[in-house]
C-alpha positions as protocol buffer text, in pm:
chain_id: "A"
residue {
  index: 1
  type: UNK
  ca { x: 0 y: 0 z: 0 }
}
residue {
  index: 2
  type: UNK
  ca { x: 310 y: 222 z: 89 }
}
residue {
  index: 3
  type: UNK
  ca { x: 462 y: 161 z: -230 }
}
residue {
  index: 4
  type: UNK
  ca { x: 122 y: 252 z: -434 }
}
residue {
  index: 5
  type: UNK
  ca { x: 122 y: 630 z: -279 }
}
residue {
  index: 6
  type: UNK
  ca { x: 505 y: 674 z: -312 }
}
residue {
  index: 7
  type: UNK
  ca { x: 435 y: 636 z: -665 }
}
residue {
  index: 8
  type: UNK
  ca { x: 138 y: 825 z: -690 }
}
residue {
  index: 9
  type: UNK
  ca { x: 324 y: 1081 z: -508 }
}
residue {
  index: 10
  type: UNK
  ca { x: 649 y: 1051 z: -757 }
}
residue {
  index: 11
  type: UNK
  ca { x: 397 y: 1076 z: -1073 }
}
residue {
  index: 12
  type: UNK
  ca { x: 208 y: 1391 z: -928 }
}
residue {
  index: 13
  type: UNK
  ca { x: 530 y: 1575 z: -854 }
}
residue {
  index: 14
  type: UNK
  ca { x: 652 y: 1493 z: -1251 }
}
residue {
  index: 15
  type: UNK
  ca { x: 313 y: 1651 z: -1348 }
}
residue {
  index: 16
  type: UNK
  ca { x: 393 y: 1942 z: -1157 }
}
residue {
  index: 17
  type: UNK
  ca { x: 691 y: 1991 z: -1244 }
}
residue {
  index: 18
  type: UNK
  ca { x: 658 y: 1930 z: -1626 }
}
residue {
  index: 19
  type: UNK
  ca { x: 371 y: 2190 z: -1617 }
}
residue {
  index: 20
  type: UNK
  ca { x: 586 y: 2488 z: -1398 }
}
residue {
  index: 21
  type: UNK
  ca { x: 847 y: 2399 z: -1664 }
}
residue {
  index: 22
  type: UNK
  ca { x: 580 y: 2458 z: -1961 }
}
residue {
  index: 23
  type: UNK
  ca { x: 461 y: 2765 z: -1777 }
}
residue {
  index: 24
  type: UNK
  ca { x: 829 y: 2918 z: -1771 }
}
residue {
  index: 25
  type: UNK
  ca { x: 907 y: 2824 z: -2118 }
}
residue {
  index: 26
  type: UNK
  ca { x: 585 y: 2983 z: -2291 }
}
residue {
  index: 27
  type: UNK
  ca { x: 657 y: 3288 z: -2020 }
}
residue {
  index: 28
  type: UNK
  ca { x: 998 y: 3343 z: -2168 }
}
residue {
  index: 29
  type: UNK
  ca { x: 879 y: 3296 z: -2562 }
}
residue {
  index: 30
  type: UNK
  ca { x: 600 y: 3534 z: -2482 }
}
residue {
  index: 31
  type: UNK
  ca { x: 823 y: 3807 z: -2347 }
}
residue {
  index: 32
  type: UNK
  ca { x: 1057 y: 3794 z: -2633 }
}
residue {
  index: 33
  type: UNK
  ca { x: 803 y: 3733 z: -2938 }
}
residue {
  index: 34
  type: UNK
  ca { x: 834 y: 4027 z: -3132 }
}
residue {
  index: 35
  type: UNK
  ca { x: 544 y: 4141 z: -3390 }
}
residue {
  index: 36
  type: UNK
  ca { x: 628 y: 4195 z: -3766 }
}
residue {
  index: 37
  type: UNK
  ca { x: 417 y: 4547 z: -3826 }
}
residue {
  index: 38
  type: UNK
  ca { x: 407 y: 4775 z: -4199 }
}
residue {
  index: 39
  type: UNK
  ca { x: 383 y: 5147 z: -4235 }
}
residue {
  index: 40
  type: UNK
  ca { x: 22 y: 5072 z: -4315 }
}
residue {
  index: 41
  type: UNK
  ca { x: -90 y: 4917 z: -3970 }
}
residue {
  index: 42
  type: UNK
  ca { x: 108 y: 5145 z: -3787 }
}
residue {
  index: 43
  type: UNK
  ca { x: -130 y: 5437 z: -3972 }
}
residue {
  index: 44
  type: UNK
  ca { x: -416 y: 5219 z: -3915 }
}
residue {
  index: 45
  type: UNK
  ca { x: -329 y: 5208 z: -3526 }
}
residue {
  index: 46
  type: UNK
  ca { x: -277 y: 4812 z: -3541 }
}
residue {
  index: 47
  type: UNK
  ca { x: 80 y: 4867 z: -3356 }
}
residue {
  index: 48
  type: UNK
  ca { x: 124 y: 4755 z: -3065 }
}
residue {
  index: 49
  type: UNK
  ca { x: 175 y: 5013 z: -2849 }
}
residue {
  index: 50
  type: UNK
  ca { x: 370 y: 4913 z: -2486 }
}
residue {
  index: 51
  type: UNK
  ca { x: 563 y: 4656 z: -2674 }
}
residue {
  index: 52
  type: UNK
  ca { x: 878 y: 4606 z: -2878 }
}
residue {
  index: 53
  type: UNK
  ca { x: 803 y: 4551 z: -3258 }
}
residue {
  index: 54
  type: UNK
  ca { x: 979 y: 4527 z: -3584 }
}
residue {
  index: 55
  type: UNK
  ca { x: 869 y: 4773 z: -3800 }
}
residue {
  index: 56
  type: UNK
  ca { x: 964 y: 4696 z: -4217 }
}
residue {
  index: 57
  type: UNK
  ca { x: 953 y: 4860 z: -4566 }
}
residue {
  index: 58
  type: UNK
  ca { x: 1204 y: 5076 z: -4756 }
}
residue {
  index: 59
  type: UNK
  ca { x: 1360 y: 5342 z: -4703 }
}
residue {
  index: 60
  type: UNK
  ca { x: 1250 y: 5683 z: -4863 }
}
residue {
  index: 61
  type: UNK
  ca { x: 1467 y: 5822 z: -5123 }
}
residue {
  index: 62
  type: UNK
  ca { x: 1603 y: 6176 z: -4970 }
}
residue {
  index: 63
  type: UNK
  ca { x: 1467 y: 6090 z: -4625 }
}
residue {
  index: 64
  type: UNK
  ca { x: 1795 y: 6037 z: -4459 }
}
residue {
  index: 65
  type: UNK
  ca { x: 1909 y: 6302 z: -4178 }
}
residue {
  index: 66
  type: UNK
  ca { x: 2196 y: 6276 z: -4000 }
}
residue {
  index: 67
  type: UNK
  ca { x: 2188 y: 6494 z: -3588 }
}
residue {
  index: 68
  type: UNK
  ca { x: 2493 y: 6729 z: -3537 }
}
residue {
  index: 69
  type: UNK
  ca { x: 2616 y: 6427 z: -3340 }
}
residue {
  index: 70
  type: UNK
  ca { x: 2681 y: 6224 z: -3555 }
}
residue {
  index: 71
  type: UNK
  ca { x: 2526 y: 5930 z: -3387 }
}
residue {
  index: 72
  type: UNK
  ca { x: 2171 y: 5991 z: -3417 }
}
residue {
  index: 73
  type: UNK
  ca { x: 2014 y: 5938 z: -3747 }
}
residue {
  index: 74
  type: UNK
  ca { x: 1673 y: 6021 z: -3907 }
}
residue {
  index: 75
  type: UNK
  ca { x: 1485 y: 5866 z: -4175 }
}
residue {
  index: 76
  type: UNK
  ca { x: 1140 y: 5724 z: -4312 }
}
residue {
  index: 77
  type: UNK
  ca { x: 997 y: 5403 z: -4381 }
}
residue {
  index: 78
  type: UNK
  ca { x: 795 y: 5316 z: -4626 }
}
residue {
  index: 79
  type: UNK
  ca { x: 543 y: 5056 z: -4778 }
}
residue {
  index: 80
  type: UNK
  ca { x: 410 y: 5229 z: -5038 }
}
residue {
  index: 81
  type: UNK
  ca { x: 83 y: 5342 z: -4918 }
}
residue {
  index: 82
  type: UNK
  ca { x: 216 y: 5476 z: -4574 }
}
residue {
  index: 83
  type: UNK
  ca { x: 542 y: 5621 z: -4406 }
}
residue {
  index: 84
  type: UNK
  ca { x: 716 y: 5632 z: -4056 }
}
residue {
  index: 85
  type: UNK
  ca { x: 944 y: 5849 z: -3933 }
}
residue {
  index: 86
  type: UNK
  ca { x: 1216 y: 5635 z: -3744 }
}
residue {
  index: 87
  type: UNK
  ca { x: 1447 y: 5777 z: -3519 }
}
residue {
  index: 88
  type: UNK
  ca { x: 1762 y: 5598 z: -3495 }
}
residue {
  index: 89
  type: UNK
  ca { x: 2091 y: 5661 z: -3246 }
}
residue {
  index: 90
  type: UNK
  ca { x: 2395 y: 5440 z: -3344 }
}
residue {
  index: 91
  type: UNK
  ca { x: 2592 y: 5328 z: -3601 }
}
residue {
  index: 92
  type: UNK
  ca { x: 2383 y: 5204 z: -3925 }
}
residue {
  index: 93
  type: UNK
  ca { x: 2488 y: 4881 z: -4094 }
}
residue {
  index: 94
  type: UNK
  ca { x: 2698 y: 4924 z: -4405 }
}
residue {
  index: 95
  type: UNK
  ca { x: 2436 y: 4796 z: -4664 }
}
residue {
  index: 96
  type: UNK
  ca { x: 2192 y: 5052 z: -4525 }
}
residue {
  index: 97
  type: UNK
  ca { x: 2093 y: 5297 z: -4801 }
}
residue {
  index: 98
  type: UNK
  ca { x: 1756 y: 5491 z: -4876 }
}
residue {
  index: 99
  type: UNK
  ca { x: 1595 y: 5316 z: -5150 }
}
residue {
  index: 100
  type: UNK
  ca { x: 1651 y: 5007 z: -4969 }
}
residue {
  index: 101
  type: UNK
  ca { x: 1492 y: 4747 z: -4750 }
}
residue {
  index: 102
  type: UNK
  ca { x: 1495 y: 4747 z: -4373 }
}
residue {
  index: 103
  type: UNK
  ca { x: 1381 y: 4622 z: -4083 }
}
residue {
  index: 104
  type: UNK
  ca { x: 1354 y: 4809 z: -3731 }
}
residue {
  index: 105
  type: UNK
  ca { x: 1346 y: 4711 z: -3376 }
}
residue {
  index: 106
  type: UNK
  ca { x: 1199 y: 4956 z: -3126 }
}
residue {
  index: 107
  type: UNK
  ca { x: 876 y: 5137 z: -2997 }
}
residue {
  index: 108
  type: UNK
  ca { x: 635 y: 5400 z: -3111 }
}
residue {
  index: 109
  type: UNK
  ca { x: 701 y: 5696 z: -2924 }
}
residue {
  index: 110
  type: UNK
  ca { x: 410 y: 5922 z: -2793 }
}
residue {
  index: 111
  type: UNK
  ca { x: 563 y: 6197 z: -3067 }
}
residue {
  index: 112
  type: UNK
  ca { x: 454 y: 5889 z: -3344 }
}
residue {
  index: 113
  type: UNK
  ca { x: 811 y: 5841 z: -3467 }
}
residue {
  index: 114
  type: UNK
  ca { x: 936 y: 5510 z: -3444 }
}
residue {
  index: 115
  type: UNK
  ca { x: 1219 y: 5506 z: -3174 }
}
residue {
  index: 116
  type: UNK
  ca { x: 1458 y: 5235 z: -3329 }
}
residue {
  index: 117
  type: UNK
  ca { x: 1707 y: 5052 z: -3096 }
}
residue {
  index: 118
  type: UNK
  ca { x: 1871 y: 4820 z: -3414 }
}
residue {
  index: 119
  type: UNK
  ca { x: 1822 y: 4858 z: -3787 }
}
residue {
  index: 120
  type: UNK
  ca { x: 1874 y: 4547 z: -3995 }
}
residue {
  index: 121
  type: UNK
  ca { x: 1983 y: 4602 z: -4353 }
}
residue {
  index: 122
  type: UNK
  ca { x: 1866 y: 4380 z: -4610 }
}
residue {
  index: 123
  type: UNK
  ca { x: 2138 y: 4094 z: -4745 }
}
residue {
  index: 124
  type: UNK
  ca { x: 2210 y: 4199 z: -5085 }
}
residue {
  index: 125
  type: UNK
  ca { x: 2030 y: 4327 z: -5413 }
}
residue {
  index: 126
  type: UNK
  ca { x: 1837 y: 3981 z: -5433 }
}
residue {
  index: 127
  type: UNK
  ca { x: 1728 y: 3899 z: -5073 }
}
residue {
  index: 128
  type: UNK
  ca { x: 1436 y: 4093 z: -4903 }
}
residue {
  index: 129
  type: UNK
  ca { x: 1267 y: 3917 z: -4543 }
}
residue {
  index: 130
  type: UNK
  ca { x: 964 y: 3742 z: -4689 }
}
residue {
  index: 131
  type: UNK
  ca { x: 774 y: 3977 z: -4424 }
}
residue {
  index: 132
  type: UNK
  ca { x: 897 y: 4328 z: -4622 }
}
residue {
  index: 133
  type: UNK
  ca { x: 821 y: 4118 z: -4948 }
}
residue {
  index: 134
  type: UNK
  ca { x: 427 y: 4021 z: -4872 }
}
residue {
  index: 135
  type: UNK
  ca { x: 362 y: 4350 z: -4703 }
}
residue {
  index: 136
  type: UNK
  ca { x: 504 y: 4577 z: -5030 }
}
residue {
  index: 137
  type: UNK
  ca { x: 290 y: 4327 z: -5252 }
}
residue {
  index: 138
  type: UNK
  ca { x: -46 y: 4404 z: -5070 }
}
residue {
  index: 139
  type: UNK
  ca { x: 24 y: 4787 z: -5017 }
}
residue {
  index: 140
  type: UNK
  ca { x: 122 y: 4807 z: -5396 }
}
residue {
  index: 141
  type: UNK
  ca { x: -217 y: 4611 z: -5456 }
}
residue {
  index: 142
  type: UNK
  ca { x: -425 y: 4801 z: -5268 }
}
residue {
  index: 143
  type: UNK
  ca { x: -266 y: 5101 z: -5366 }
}
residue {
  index: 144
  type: UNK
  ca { x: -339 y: 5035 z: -5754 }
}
residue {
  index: 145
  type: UNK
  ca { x: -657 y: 5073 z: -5923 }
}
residue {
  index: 146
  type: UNK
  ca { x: -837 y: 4822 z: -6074 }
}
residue {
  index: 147
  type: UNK
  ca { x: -770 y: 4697 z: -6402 }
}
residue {
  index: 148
  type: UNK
  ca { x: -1052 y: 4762 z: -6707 }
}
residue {
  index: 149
  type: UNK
  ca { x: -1120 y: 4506 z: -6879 }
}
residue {
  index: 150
  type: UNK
  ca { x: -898 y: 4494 z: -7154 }
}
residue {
  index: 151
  type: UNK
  ca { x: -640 y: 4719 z: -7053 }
}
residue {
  index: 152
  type: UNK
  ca { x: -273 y: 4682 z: -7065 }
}
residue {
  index: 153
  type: UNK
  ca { x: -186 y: 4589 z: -6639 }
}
residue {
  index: 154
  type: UNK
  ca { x: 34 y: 4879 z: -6513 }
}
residue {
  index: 155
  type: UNK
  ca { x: 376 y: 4865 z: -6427 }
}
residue {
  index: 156
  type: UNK
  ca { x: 473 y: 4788 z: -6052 }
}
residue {
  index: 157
  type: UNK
  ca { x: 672 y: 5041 z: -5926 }
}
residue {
  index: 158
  type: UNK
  ca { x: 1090 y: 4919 z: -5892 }
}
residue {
  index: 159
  type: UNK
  ca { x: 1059 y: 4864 z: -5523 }
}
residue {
  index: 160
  type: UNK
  ca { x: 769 y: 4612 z: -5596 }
}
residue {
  index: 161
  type: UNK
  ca { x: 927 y: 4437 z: -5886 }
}
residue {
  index: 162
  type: UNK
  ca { x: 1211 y: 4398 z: -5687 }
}
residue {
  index: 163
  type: UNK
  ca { x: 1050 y: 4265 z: -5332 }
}
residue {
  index: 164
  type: UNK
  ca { x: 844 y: 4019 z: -5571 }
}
residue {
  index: 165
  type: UNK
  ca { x: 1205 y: 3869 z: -5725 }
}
residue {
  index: 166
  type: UNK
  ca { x: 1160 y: 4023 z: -6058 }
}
residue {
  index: 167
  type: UNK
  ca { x: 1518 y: 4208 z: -6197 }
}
residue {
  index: 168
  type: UNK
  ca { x: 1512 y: 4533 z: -6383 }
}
residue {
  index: 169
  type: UNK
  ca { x: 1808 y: 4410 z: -6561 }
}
residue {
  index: 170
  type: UNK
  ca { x: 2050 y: 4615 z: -6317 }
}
residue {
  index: 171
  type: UNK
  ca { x: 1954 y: 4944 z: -6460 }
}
residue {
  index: 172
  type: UNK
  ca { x: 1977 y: 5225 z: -6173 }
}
residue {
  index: 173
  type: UNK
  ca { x: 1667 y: 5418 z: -6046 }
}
């Protein structure tokens, strides 16, 4: 009889424990998950606001302000149908250029300007995260009218053809 409750005991402790270990783990993945958001939900107030988020799209062409010291750097993010101010204070990676893609890891500010703690730079001329790729393809679809019937489809702007894979034959914009 002994022996039946000293196993009973042994197999409700493993339950225990397996769950407070299950408990911690999800705990831990849920305080470092970090949300994927566009231009567009941030203008549509779909950010989340008290957390950490990575923020994607390209950068705008002649947005790209550098503070008097030299550390803190200004610039906008795009999708094509909406932009966000990011405000940036470090060095940027080398492949960082306007025109290009880029990812952002901060907070919305009160002031609505993206307060970036790291800015990713994408790989090379090719390589895009699938994230930046899907959201440019919807904002560039929603963005475009629709097609009579019969009419010649209108051509996708660069930044499109190039999150979609499709070269311009290396001719600069």
């Amino acid at each position: 009889m002994k022996a039946r409750y000293r196993r009973f005991g042994l197999l409700a402790a493993g339950v225990v424990s397996a769950g407070l270990a299950c408990a911690l783990v999800l705990n831990a993945l849920r305080s470092n998950m970090m949300f994927f958001v566009t231009p567009s939900q941030v203008a549509s107030h779909e950010a989340p606001l008290a957390h950490r988020f990575r923020l994607g799209g390209l950068v705008e062409r002649h947005s790209l302000r550098r503070d008097a010291d030299g550390l803190t750097v200004h610039f906008t993010v795009s999708d094509t149908a909406s932009s966000v101010r990011v405000v940036y204070r470090g060095a940027l990676p080398d492949l960082f250029r306007e025109g290009s893609g880029v990812v952002a890891q901060g907070r919305l500010g009160d002031d609505g300007q993206f307060h970036a703690d790291e800015v990713l730079a994408k790989h090379d001329e090719k390589y895009m995260p699938p994230e930046v790729s899907s959201a440019l393809r919807q904002a560039a679809g929603s963005a475009q009218p629709s097609a009579q019937p019969g009419a010649q489809p209108a051509t996708k702007p660069a930044a499109v053809r190039v999150a979609a894979g499709v070269s311009d034959g290396g001719v600069q914009r």
